[in-house]
N, C-alpha and C positions, 0 to 999 in steps of 0.2 A: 792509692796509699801515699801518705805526706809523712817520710821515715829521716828520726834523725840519725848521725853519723852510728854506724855499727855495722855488725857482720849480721848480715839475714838472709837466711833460706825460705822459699818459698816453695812448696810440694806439693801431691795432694792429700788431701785426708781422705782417711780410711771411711770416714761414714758420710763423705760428701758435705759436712758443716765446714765453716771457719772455726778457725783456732788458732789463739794465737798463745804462745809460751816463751820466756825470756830469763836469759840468767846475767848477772853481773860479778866480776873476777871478787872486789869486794862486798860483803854482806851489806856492810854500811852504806852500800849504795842505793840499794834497793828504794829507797823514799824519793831517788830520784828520779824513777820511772814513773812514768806516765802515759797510758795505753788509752786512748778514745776511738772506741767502735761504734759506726753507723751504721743499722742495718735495715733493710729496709727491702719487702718481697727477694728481688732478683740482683741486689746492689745492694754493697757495702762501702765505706768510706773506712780507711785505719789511718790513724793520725798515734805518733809516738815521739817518745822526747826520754831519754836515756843517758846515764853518765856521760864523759867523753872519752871513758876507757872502757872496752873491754866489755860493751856490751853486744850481745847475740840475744839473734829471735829469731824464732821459727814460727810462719805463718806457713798455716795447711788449709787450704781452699778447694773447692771441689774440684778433681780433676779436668775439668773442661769450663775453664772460667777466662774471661777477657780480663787481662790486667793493663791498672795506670800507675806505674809506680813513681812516684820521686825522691830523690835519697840525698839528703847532703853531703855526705860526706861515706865511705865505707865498702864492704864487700857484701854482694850480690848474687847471691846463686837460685838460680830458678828451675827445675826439672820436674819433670811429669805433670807438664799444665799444658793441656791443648787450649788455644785461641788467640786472640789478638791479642800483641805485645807492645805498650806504650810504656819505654825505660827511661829514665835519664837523671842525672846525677854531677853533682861538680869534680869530685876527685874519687878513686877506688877502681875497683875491679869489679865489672859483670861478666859473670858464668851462666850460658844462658842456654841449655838443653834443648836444640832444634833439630836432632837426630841427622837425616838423612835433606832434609830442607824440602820433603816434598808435599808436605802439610802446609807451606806458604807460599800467599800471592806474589808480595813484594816483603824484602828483605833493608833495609835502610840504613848505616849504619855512620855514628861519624865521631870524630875523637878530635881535638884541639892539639891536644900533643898526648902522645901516646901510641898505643899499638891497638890493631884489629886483626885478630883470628879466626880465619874460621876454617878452619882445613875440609869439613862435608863439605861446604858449598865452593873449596879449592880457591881461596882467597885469604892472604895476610896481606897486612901492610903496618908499617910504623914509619913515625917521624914525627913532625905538628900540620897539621891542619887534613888530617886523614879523614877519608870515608870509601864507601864502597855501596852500592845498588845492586843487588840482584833479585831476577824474577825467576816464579816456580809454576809450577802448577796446581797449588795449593787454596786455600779458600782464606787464611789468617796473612795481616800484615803484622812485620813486626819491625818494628823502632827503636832503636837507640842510639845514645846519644850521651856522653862525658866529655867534661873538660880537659882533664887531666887524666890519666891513665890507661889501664887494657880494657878491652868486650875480648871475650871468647866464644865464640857461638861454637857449639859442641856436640859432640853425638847423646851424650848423655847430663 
């Protein structure tokens, strides 16, 4: 996923398709969305491009899918997606639903300035030039990576 600046949720869907749905605070913005889906067997490609205000989408993908996301700018929440996690982003916030962390091999995580949470896996830190490593016994790795701002790895 190639996402611009905005607030996106990432879930699963109820009938195991993709879906994506989006709103913007003004009507009048709407001609500035732009949503391109690649789909294709067992892979999809989403490419998006959205006001610079106050846009939100919600992308539902089957529950058990490997994601590549990259975000320019915005907030990031991810829950009820089993599989590998390839995040990363210049500035914002990811919310990233890793439960108990025993679903993952290797855990990665690194921030420029900012903060990392992740109280399951009993690890914070803030400052600039933060990251943190942890290993599970799980079978997904998952990756992230911002310039600027928090990751919260979370129970939910």
């Amino acid at each position: 996923m190639h996402l611009s600046a905005g607030k996106y949720t990432i879930e699963p869907s109820p009938d195991g398709q993709l879906r994506l749905s989006w709103t913007t605070r003004d009507p009048g913005d709407r001609h500035k969305v732009r949503i391109d889906v690649q789909a294709a067997a067992t892979e999809a490609t989403v490419r998006t491009e959205g006001p610079s205000n106050n846009f939100e989408v919600v992308v539902a993908v089957p529950p058990q899918s490997n994601l590549w996301v990259r975000l320019t700018a915005g907030d990031l929440t991810i829950r009820g997606i089993e599989g590998h996690k390839d995040l990363s982003g210049w500035a914002g916030e990811f919310k990233v639903a890793v439960g108990d962390g025993s679903a993952y091999r290797q855990v990665r995580t690194s921030v420029l300035a900012g903060e990392i949470a992740a109280p399951t896996l009993k690890r914070t830190t803030g400052g600039v030039f933060r990251s943190f490593e942890w290993d599970g016994p799980g079978k997904y790795d998952l990756r992230v990576r911002l310039t600027a701002g928090e990751i919260q790895l979370r129970d939910n």
